[in-house]
Every structure is written in structure tokens, then in C-alpha cells.
MOPAC internal coordinates of N, CA, C and O (Angstrom, degrees):
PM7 1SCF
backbone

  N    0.0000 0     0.00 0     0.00 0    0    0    0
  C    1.4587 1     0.00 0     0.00 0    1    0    0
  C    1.5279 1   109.05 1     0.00 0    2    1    0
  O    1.2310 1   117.74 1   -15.22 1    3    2    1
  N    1.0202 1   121.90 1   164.78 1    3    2    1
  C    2.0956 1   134.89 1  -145.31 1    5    3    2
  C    2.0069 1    71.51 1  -115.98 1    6    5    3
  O    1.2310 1   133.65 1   -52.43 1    7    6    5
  N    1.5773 1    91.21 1   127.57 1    7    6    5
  C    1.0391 1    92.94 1   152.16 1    9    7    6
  C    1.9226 1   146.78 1   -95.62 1   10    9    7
  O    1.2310 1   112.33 1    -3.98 1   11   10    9
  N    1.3106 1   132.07 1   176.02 1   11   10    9
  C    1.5988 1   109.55 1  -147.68 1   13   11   10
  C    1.7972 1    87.67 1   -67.16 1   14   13   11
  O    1.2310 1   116.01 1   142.02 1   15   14   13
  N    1.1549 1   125.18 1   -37.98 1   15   14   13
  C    1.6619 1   107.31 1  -170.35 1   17   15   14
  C    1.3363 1   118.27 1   -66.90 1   18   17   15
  O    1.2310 1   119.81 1   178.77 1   19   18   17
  N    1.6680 1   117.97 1    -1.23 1   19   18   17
  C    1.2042 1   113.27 1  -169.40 1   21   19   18
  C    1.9188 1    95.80 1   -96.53 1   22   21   19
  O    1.2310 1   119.67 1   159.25 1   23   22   21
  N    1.0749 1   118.24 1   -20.75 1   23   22   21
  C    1.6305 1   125.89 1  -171.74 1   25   23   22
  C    1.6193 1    90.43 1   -87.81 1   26   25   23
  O    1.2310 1   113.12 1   145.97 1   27   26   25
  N    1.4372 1   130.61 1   -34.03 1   27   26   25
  C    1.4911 1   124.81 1   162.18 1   29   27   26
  C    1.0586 1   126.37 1   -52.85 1   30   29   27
  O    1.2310 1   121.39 1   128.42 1   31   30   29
  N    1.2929 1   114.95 1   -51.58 1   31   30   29
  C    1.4932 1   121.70 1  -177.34 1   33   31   30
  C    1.5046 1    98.46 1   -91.84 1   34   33   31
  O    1.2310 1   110.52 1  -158.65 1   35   34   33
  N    0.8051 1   135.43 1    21.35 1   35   34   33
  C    1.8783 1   138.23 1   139.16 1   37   35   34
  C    1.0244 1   116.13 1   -91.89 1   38   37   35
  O    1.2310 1   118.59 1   137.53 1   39   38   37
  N    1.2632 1   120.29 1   -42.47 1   39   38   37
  C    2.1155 1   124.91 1   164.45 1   41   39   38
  C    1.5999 1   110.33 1   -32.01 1   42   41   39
  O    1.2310 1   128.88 1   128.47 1   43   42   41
  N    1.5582 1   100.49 1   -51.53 1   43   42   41
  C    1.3179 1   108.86 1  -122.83 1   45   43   42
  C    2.0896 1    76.83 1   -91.89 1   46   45   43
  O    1.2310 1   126.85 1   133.79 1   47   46   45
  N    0.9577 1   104.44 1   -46.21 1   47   46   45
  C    1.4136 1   126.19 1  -171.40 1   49   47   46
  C    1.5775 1   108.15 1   -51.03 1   50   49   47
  O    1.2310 1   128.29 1   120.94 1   51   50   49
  N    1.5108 1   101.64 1   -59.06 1   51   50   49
  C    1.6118 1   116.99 1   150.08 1   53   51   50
  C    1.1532 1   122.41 1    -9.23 1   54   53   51
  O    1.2310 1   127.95 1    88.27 1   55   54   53
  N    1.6156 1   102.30 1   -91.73 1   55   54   53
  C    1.4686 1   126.43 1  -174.28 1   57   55   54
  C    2.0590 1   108.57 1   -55.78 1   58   57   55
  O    1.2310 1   125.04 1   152.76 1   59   58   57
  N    1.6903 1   107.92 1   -27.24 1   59   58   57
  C    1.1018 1   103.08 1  -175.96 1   61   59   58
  C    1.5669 1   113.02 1   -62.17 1   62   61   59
  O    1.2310 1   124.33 1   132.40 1   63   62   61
  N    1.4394 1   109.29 1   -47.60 1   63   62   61
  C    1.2635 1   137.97 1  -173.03 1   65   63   62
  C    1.6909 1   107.13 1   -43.23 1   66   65   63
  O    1.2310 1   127.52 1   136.62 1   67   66   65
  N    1.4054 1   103.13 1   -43.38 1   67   66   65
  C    1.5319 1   100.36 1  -160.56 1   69   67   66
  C    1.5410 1   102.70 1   -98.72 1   70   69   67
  O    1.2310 1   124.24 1   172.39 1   71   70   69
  N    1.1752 1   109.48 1    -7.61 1   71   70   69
  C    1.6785 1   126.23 1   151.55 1   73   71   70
  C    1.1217 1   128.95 1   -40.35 1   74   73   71
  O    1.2310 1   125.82 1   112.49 1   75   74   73
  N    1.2520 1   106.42 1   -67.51 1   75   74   73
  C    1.7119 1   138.96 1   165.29 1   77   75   74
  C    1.9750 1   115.64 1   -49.52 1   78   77   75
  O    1.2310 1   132.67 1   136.83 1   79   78   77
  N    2.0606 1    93.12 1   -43.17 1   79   78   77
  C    1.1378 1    87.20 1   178.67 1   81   79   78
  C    1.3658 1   122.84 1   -62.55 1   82   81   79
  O    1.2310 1   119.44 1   126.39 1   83   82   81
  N    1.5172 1   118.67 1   -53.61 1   83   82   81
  C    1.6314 1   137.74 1   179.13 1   85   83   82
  C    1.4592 1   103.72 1   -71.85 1   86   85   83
  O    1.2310 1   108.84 1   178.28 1   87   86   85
  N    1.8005 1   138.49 1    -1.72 1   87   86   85
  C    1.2650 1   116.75 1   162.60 1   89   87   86
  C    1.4725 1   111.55 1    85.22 1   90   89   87
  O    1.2310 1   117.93 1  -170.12 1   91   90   89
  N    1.4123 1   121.54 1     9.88 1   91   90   89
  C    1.4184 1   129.34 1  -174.08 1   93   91   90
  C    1.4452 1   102.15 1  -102.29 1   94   93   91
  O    1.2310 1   122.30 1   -59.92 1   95   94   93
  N    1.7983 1   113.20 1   120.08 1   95   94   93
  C    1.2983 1   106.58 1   164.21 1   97   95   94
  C    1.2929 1   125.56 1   -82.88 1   98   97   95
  O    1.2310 1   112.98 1    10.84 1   99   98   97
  N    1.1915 1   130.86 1  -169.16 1   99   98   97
  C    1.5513 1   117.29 1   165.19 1  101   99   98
  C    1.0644 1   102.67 1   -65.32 1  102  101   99
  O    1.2310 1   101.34 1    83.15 1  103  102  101
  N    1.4495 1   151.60 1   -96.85 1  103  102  101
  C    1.0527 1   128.06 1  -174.54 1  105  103  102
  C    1.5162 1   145.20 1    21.56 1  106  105  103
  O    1.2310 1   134.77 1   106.94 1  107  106  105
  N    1.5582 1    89.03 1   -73.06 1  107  106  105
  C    1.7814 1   100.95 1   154.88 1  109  107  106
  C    1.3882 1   127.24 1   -48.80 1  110  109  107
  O    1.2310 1   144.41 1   116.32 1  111  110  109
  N    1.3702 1    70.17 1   -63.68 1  111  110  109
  C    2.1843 1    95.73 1  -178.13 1  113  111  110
  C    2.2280 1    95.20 1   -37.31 1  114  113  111
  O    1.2310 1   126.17 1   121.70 1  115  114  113
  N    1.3607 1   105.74 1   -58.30 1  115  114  113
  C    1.8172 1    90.55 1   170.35 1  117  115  114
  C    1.3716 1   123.95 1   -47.32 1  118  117  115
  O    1.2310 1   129.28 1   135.18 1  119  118  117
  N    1.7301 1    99.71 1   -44.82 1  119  118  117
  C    1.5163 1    71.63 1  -163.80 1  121  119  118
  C    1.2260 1   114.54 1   -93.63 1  122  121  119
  O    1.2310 1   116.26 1   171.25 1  123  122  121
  N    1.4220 1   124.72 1    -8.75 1  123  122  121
  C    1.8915 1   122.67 1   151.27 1  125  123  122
  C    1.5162 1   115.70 1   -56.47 1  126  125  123
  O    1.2310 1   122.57 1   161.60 1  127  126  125
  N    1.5223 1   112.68 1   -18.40 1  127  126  125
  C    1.6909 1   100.97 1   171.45 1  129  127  126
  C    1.3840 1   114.07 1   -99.71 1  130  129  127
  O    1.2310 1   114.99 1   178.21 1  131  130  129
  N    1.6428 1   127.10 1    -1.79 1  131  130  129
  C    1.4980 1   115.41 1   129.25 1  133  131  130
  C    1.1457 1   142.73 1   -78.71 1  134  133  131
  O    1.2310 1   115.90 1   155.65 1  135  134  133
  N    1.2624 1   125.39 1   -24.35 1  135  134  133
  C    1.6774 1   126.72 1   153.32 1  137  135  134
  C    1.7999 1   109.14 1   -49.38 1  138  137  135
  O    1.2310 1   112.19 1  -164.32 1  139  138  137
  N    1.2923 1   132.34 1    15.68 1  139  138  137
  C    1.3075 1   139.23 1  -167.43 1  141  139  138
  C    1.4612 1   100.62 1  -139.03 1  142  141  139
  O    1.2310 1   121.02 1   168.46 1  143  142  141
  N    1.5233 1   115.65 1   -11.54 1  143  142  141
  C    1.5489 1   111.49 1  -161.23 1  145  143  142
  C    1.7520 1   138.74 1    78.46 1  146  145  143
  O    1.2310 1   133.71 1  -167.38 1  147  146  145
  N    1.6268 1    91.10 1    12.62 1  147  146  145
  C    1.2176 1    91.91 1  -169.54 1  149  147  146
  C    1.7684 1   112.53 1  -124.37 1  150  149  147
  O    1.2310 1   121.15 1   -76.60 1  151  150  149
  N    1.5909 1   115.41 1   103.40 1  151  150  149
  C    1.3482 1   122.82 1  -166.68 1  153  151  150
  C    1.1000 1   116.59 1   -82.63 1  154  153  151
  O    1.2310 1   123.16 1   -65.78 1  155  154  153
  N    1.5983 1   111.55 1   114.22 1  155  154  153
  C    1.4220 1   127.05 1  -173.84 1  157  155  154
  C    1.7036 1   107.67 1  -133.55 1  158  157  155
  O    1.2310 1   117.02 1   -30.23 1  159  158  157
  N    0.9306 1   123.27 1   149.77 1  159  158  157
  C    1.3889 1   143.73 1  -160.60 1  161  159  158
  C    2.3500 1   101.41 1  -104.19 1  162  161  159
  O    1.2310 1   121.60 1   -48.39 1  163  162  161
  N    1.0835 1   114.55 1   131.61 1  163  162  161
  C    1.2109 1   115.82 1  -174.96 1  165  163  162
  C    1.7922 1   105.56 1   -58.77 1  166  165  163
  O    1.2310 1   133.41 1   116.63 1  167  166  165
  N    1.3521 1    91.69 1   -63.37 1  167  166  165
  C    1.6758 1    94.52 1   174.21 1  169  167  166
  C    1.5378 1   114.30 1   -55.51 1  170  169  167
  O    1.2310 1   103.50 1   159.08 1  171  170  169
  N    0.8813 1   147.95 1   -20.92 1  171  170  169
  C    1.5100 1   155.91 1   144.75 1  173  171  170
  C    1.2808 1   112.81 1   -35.08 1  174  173  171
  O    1.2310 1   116.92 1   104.31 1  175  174  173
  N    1.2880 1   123.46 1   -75.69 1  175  174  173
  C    0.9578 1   145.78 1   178.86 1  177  175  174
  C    1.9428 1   115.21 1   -51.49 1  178  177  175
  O    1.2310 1   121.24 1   125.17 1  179  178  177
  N    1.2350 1   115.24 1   -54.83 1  179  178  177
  C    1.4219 1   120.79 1   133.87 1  181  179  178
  C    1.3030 1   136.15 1   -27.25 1  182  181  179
  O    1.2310 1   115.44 1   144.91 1  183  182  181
  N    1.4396 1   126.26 1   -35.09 1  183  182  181
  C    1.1452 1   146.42 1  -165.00 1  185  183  182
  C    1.8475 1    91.61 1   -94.90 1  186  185  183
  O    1.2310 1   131.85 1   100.47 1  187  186  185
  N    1.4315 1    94.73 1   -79.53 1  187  186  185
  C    1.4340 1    79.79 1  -162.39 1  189  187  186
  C    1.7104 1   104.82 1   -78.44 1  190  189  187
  O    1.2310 1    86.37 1  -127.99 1  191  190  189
  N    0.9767 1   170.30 1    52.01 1  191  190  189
  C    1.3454 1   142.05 1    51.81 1  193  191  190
  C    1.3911 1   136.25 1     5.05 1  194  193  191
  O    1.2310 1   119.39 1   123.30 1  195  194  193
  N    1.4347 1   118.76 1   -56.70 1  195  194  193
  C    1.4923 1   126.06 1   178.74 1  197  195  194
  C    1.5591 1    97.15 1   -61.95 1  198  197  195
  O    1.2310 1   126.64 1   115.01 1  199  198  197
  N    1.7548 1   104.83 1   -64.99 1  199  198  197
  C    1.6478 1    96.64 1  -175.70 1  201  199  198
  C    1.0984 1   129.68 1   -62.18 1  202  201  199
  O    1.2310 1   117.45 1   175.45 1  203  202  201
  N    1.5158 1   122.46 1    -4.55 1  203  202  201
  C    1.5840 1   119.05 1  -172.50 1  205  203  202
  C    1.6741 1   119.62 1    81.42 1  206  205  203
  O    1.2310 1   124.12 1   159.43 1  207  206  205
  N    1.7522 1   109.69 1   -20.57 1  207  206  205
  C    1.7294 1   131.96 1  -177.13 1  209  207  206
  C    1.1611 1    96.92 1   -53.01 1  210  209  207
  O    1.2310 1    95.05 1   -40.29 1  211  210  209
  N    1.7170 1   161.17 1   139.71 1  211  210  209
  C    1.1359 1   138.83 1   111.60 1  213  211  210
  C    1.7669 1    78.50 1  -160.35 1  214  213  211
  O    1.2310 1   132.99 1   -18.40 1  215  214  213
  N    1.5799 1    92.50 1   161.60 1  215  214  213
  C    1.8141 1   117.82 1   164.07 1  217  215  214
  C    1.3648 1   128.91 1   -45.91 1  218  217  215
  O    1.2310 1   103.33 1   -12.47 1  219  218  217
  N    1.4733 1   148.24 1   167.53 1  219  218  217
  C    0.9392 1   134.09 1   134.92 1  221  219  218
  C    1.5803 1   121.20 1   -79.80 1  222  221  219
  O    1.2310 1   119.83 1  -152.20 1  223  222  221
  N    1.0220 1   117.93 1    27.80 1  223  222  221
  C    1.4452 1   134.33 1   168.81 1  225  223  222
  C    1.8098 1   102.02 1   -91.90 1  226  225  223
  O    1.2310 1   137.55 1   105.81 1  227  226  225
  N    1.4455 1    83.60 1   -74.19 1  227  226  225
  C    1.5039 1    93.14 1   163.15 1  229  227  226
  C    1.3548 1   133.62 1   -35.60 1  230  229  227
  O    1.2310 1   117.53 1   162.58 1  231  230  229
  N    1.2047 1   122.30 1   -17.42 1  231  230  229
  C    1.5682 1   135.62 1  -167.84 1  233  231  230
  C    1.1654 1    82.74 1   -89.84 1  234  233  231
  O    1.2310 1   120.76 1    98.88 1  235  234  233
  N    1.5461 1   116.15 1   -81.12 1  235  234  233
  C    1.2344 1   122.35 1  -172.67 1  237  235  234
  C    1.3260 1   151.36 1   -62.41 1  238  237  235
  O    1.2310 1   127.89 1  -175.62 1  239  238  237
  N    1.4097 1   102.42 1     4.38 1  239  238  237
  C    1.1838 1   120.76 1   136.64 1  241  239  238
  C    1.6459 1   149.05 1   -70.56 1  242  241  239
  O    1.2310 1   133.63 1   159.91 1  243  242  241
  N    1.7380 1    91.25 1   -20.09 1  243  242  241
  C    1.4852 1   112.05 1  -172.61 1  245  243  242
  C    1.8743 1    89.52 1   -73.80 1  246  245  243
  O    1.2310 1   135.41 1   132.06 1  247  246  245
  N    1.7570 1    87.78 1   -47.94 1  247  246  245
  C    1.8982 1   101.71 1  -171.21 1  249  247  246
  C    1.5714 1   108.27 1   -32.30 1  250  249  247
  O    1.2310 1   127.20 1    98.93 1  251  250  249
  N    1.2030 1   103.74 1   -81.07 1  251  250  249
  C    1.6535 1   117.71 1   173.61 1  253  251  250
  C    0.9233 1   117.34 1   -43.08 1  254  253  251
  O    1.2310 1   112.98 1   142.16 1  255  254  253
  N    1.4065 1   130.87 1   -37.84 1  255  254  253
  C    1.9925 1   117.33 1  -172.16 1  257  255  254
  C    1.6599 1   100.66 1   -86.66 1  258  257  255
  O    1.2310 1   122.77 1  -168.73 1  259  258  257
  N    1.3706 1   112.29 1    11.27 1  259  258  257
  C    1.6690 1   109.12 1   162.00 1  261  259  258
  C    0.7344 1   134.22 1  -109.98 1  262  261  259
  O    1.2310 1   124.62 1   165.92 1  263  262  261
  N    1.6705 1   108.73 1   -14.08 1  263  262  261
  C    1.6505 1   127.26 1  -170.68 1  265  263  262
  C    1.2944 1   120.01 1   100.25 1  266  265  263
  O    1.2310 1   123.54 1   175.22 1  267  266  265
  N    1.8160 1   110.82 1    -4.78 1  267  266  265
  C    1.6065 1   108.48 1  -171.12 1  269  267  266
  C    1.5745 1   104.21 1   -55.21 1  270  269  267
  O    1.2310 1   119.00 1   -31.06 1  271  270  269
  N    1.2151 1   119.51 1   148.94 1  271  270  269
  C    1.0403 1   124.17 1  -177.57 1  273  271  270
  C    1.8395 1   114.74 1  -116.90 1  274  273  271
  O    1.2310 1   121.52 1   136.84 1  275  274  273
  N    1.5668 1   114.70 1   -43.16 1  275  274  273
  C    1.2413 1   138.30 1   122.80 1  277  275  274
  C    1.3074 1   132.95 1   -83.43 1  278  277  275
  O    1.2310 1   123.30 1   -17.78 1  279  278  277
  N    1.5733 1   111.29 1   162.22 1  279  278  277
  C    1.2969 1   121.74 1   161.99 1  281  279  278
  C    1.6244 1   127.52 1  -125.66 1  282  281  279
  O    1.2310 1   122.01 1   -35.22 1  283  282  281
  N    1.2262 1   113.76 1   144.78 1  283  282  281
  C    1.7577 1    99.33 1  -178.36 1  285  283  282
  C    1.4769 1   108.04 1   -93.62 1  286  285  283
  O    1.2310 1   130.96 1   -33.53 1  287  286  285
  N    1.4918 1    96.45 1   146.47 1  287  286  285
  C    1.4478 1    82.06 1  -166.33 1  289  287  286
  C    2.0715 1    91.96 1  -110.84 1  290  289  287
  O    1.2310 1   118.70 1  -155.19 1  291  290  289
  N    1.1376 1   120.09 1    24.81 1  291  290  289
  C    1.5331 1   130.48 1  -176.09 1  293  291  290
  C    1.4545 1   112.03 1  -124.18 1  294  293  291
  O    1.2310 1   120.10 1   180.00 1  295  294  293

């Protein structure tokens, strides 16, 4: 069985990926996740990326304030 840091660092890797796809840095990624209502700090946002730490709320919030519509999960 995958341990929990290994499903983190697939989150995190994930969410990086589809980052990369649409061209949004963090930066962006804030200020499209306040045009959504949702107040996040750049270094935060940095943070939990590197560590892999954040919600699946959190994911899915990143999803939507980019437009992902899908995700790959390969």
C-alpha cells in the first residue's frame, strides 16, 4: 500500500502539472483564487505545493480558479 506522503506528493505534483499546463504561476494561481473568493497568500501557496500539505478542497479550488475542467491522473 502507497504511503500518505506518496498520495501528497501526487496531489501536489498533479496540481503542479496542470499549472504548467494553463501557464499559471502561483502568483496568478492567487489572484484567480481571489476572483473565486478564496484568500491565499503567494508564499502559502508555495509552501504547500513544495510540501505536498494542502486539502482536497484546496485542490479544488486551485482546479476551478484555472478553468481545469479535468484532471490526469497518469
Amino acid at each position: 500500500m502507497a504511503e500518505k506522503t506518496d498520495y501528497e506528493a501526487l496531489a501536489a505534483n498533479l496540481l503542479k502539472a496542470e499549472l504548467k499546463r494553463k501557464g499559471v504561476t502561483y502568483a496568478h494561481l492567487v489572484d484567480k483564487l481571489a476572483a473565486i473568493g478564496v484568500d491565499e497568500k503567494e508564499v502559502n501557496v508555495r509552501n504547500k505545493l513544495s510540501r505536498g500539505k494542502f486539502t482536497a478542497a484546496f485542490l479544488l479550488q486551485c482546479l476551478k480558479a484555472i478553468g481545469a475542467d479535468s484532471l490526469r491522473l497518469t
